[in-house]
C-alpha positions in Angstrom: 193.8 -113.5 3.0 195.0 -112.0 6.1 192.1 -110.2 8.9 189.5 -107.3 6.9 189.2 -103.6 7.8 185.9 -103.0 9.5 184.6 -100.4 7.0 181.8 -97.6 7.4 178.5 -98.0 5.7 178.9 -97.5 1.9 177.0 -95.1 0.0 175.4 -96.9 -2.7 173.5 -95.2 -6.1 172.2 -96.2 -9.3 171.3 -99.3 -10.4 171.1 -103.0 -8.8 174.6 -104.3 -10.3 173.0 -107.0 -12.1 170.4 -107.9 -14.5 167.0 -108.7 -13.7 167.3 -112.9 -14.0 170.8 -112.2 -12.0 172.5 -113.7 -14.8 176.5 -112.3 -15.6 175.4 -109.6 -18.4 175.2 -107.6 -15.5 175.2 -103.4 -15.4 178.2 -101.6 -14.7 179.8 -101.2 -11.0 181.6 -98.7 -10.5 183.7 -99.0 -6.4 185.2 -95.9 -5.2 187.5 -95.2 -2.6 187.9 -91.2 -0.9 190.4 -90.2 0.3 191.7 -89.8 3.8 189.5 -87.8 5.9 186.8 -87.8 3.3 183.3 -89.9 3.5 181.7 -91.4 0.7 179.4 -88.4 -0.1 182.4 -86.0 -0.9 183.1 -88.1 -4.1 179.2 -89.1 -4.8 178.5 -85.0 -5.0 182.1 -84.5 -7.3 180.8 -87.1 -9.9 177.1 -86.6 -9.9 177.0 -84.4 -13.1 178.2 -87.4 -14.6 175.9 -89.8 -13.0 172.8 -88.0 -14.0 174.6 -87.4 -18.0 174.1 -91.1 -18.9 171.1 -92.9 -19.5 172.4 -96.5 -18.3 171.7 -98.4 -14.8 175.3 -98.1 -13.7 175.8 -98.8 -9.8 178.1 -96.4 -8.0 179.3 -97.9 -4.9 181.2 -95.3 -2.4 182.8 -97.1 0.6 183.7 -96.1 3.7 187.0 -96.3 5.1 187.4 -97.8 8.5 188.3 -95.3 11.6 191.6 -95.5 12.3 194.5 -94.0 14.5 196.7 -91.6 13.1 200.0 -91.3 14.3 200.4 -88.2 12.4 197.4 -86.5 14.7 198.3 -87.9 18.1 196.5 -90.8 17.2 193.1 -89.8 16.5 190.8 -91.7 14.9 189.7 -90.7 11.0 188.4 -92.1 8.1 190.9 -93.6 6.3 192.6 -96.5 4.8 195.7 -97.2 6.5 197.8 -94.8 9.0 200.3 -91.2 7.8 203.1 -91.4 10.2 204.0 -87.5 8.9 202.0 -84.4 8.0 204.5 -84.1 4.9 204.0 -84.3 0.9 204.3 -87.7 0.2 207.1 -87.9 -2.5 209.4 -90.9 -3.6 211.4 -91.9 -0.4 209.4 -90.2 1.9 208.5 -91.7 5.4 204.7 -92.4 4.6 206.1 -93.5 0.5 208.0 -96.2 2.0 205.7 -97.3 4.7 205.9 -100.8 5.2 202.6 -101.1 7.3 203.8 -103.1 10.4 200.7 -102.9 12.4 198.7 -104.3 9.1 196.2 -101.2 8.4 196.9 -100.9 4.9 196.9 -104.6 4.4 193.5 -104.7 6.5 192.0 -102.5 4.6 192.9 -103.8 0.6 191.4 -107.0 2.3 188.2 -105.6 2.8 188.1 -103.6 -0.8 189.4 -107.2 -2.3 186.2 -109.1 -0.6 183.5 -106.1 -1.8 185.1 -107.3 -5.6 185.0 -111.2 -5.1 181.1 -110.7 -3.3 180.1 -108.3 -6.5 182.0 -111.0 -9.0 179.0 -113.1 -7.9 176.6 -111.4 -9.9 178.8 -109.0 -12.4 181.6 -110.5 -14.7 184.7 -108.7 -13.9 185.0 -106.9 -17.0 182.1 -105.2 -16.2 183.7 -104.1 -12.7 185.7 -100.8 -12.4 187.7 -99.3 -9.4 189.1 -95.9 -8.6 189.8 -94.0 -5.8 191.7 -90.5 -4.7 194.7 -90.2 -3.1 194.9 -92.5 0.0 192.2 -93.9 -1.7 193.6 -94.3 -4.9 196.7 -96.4 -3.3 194.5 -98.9 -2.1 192.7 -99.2 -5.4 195.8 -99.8 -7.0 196.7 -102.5 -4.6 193.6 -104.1 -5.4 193.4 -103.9 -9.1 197.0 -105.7 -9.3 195.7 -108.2 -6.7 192.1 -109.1 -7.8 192.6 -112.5 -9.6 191.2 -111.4 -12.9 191.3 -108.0 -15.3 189.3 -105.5 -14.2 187.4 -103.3 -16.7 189.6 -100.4 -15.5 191.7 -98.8 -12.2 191.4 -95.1 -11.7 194.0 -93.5 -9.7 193.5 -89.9 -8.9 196.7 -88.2 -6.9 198.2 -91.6 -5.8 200.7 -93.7 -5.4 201.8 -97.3 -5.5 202.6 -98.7 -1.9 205.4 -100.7 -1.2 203.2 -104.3 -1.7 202.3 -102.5 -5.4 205.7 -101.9 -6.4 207.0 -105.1 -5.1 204.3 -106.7 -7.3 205.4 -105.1 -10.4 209.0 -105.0 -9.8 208.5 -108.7 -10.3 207.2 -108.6 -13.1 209.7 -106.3 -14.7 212.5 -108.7 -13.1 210.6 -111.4 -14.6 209.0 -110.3 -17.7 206.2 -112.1 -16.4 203.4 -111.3 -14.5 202.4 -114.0 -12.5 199.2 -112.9 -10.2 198.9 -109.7 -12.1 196.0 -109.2 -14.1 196.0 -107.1 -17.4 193.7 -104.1 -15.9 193.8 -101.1 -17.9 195.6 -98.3 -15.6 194.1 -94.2 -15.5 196.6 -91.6 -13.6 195.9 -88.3 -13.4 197.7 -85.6 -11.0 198.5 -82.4 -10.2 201.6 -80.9 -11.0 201.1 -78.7 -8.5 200.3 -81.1 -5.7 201.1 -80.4 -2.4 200.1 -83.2 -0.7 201.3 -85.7 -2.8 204.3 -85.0 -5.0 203.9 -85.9 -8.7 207.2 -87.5 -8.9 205.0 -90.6 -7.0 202.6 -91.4 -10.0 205.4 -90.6 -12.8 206.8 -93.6 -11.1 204.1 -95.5 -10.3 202.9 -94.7 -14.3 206.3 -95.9 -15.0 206.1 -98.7 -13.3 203.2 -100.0 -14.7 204.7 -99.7 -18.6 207.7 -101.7 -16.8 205.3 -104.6 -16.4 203.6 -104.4 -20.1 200.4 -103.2 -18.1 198.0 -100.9 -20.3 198.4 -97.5 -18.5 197.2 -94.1 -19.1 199.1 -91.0 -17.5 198.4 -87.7 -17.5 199.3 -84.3 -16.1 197.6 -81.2 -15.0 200.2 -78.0 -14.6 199.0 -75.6 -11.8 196.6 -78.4 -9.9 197.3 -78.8 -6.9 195.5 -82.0 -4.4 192.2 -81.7 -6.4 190.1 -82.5 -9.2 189.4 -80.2 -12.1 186.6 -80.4 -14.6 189.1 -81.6 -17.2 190.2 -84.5 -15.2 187.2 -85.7 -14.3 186.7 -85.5 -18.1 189.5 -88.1 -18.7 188.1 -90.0 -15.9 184.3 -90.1 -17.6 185.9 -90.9 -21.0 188.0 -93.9 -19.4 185.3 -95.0 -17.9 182.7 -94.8 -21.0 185.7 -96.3 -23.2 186.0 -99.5 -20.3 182.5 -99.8 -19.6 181.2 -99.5 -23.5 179.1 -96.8 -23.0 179.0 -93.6 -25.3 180.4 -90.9 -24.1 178.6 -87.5 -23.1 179.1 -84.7 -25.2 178.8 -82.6 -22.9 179.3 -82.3 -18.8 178.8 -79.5 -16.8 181.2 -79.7 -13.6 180.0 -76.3 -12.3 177.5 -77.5 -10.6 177.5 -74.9 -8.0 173.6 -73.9 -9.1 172.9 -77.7 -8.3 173.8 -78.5 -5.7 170.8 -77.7 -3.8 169.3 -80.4 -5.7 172.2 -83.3 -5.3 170.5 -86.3 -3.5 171.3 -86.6 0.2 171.4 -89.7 1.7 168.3 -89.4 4.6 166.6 -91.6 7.0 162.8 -91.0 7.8 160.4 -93.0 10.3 158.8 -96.3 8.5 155.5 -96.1 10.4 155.0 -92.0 10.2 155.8 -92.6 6.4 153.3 -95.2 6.1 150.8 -93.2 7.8 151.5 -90.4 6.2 151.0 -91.7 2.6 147.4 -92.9 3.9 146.7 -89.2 4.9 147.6 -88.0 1.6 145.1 -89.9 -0.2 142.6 -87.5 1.5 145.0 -84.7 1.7 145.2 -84.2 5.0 149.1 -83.3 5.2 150.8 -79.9 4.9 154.6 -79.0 4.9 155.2 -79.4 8.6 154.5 -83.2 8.2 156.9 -83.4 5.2 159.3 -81.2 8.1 158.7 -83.6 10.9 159.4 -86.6 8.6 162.8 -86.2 7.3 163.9 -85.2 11.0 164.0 -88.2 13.0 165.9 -86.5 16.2 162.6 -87.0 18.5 161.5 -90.4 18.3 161.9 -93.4 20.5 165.3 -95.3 20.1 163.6 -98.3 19.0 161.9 -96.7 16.4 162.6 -98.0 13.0 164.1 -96.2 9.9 164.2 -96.4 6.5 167.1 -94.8 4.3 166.1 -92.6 1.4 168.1 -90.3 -1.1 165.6 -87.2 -1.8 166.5 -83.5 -2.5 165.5 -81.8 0.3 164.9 -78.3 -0.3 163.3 -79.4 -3.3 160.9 -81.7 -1.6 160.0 -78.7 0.7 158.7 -76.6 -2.1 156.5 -79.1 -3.4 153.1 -80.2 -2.7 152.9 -82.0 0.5 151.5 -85.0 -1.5 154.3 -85.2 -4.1 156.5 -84.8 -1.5 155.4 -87.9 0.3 155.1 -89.8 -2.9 158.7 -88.9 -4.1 159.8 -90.2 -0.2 157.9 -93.4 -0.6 159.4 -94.3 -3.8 162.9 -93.5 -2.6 162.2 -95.8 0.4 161.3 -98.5 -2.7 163.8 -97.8 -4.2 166.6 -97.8 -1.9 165.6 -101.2 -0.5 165.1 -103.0 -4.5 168.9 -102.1 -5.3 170.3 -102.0 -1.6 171.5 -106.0 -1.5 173.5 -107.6 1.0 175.8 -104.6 1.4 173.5 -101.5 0.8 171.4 -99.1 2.9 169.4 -101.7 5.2 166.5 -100.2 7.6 168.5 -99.1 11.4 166.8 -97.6 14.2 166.5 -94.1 16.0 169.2 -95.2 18.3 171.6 -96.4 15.2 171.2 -93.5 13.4 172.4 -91.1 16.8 175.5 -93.2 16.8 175.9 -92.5 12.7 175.0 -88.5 12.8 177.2 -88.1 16.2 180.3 -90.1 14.8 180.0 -87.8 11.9 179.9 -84.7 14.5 182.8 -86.0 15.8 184.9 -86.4 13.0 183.8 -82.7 11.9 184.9 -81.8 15.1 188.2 -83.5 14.6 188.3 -81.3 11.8 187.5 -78.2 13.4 190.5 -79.3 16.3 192.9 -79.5 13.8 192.2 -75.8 12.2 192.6 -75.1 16.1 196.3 -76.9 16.3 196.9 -74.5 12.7 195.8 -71.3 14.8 197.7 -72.1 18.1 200.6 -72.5 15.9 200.7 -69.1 14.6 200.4 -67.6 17.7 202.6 -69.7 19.7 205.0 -68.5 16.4 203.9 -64.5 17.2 204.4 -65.2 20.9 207.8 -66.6 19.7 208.1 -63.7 17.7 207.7 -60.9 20.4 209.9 -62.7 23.1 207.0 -64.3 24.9 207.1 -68.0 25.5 205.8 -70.6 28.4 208.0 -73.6 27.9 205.4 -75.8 29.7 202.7 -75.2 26.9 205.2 -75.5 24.4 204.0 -78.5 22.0 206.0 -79.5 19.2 204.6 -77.7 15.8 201.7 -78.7 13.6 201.6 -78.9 9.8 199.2 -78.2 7.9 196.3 -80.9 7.9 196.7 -83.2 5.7 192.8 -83.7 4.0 191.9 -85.6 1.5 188.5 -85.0 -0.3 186.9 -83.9 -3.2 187.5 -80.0 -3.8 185.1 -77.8 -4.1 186.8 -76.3 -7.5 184.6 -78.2 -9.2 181.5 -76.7 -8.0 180.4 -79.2 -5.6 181.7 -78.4 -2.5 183.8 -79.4 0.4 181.9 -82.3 1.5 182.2 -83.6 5.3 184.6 -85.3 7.1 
């Protein structure tokens, strides 16, 4: 294996990803990847209707892509996976189709995703191990799921493409009629025939590909969609994964969660000691709202303080009882640490969580930067227009930003950068 990706803290829900003795006849895992510019919360919120349909202790692990330079923006630094040398559709031929990775941030990062696999193989068989991802994301997945030494229960990809090391891989096999190295995962694409970041003709060929190589591939299209989900993707993508993971599936999903989401679980931090001493005041009810306030904002303590992560409904815990409030923290905070393991939400400080809430500042601002390059652009074009230029702020033009997260056409939002 060649160096890892240094990836962003994953967000992890659901169960512990393994039985209680630890033994193989572990509960489903389910590893997703966002897409580029997206965190892990963007596709959390998208599938939580799902999440909260089944009555089983699946594990949802969201990771985080590293920060990386992006030749595309002048080289700033986002979330993603590897680096867009254009702001165009990616389409069979393209500059960013035919990529061939030199500096190694692709490769880095399908490293990284490859060791979260073999470190969960530990304690869950791999047939009980599914992997998906969106876009960028979904790439990366597909890298992965040809890679990973044995058969995956399944390998979403959601308005993808196979990368050049992908399509090398199963070239060979066609070439060969053997596929040496490449495991008989069961394939899911689904895109957009209307997608305008990344053309369709990518996973029509990367669909093709895969029935090239005898792999088990599903493939289906979605007229009008553009780079999004839609409610009746995501119910191909519950069905695969019910089918894969032998698990009924739900009659019945409600995407629009537009109502709900006000009560999605958000991924918090709260001070150990105030929590501790606030669950001894409750006993003799001796807190109101304005401790339950003070708690889940940890912006004034000390640096050194210590925090514990927690994934509450906030608004909801505010129109509670104080002590139900603080009861439903505390066994969050139990809860987050039982099913956390060696790569889930572990306790930080005050001065750890700054850096976390201003990186994610800063990458909101990145996006806000970019919808300033969009506006300069169509004034520089009016300025253009009317006869008015300064060559010396002339800059060469900007397309439009290429983003790629969870849409809020299904009701649950544009999640943050």
């Amino acid at each position: 294996m060649g160096s890892k990706a240094e990836l962003g803290k994953p967000l992890i829900l659901g169960g512990s990803g393994q039985s209680q003795s630890g033994s193989p006849d572990a509960s489903p895992v389910v590893l997703w990847l966002h897409g580029f510019g997206d965190s892990p919360g963007g596709w959390a919120t998208a599938l939580q209707p799902f999440r909260t349909s089944i009555d089983a202790d699946w594990r949802w692990i969201h990771l985080c892509a590293p920060l990386l330079p992006q030749p595309c923006f002048a080289n700033r630094k986002l979330r993603a996976w590897g680096q867009f040398k254009t702001q165009e559709r990616i389409r069979v031929g393209s500059v960013d189709y035919a990529d061939e990775d030199i500096v190694g941030a692709y490769a880095s990062s399908v490293e990284a995703v490859l060791s979260e696999l073999q470190k969960l193989q530990e304690s869950v068989p791999a047939n009980r191990l599914l992997i998906g991802g969106f876009s960028q994301g979904a790439a990366v997945a597909l890298e992965c799921a040809l890679r990973h030494p044995h058969a995956l229960a399944g390998c979403i990809v959601l308005s993808g493409w196979a990368r050049p090391p992908a399509r090398d891989l199963l070239a060979s096999c066609k070439l060969t009629d053997q596929c040496q190295g490449v495991t008989k995962t069961p394939f899911l694409l689904c895109h957009g025939e209307s997608d305008d970041m990344v053309d369709i003709g990518c996973a029509e060929a990367a669909a093709e590909m895969l029935r090239d190589a005898n792999l088990p591939v599903q493939f289906h299209k979605y007229p009008g969609l553009k780079h999004e989900p839609c409610p009746d993707l995501l119910n191909v993508v519950v069905e695969f994964m019910c089918r894969n993971l032998d698990h009924p599936i739900p009659s019945v999903i409600s995407w629009d969660n537009e109502s709900e989401s006000a009560s999605e679980e958000t991924l918090m931090y709260v001070s150990k000691i105030q929590l501790e001493t606030l669950q001894r005041q409750a006993t003799a009810g001796c807190i109101d709202k304005s401790s339950i306030e003070e708690l889940l904002d940890p912006s004034t303590l000390a640096d050194t303080e210590v925090l514990v992560p927690i994934l509450v409904q906030p608004k909801e815990l505010l129109s509670t009882p104080p002590s139900t409030a603080i009861k439903a923290i505390a066994e969050s905070a139990k809860g987050t640490r039982e099913t956390s393991g060696s790569t889930g939400l572990a306790e930080i400080t005050v001065q750890e969580w700054r850096r976390l809430r201003d990186d994610s500042i800063g990458e909101q601002g990145e996006e806000e930067a970019l919808s300033n390059d969009e506006e300069t652009e169509g004034e520089s074009a009016e300025n253009e227009a009317g006869g008015e230029s300064d060559e010396s702020e002339q800059e060469p033009p900007q397309k439009r930003p290429r983003v790629e997260a969870a849409s809020s056409s299904t009701g649950a939002g544009q999640p943050d950068r």
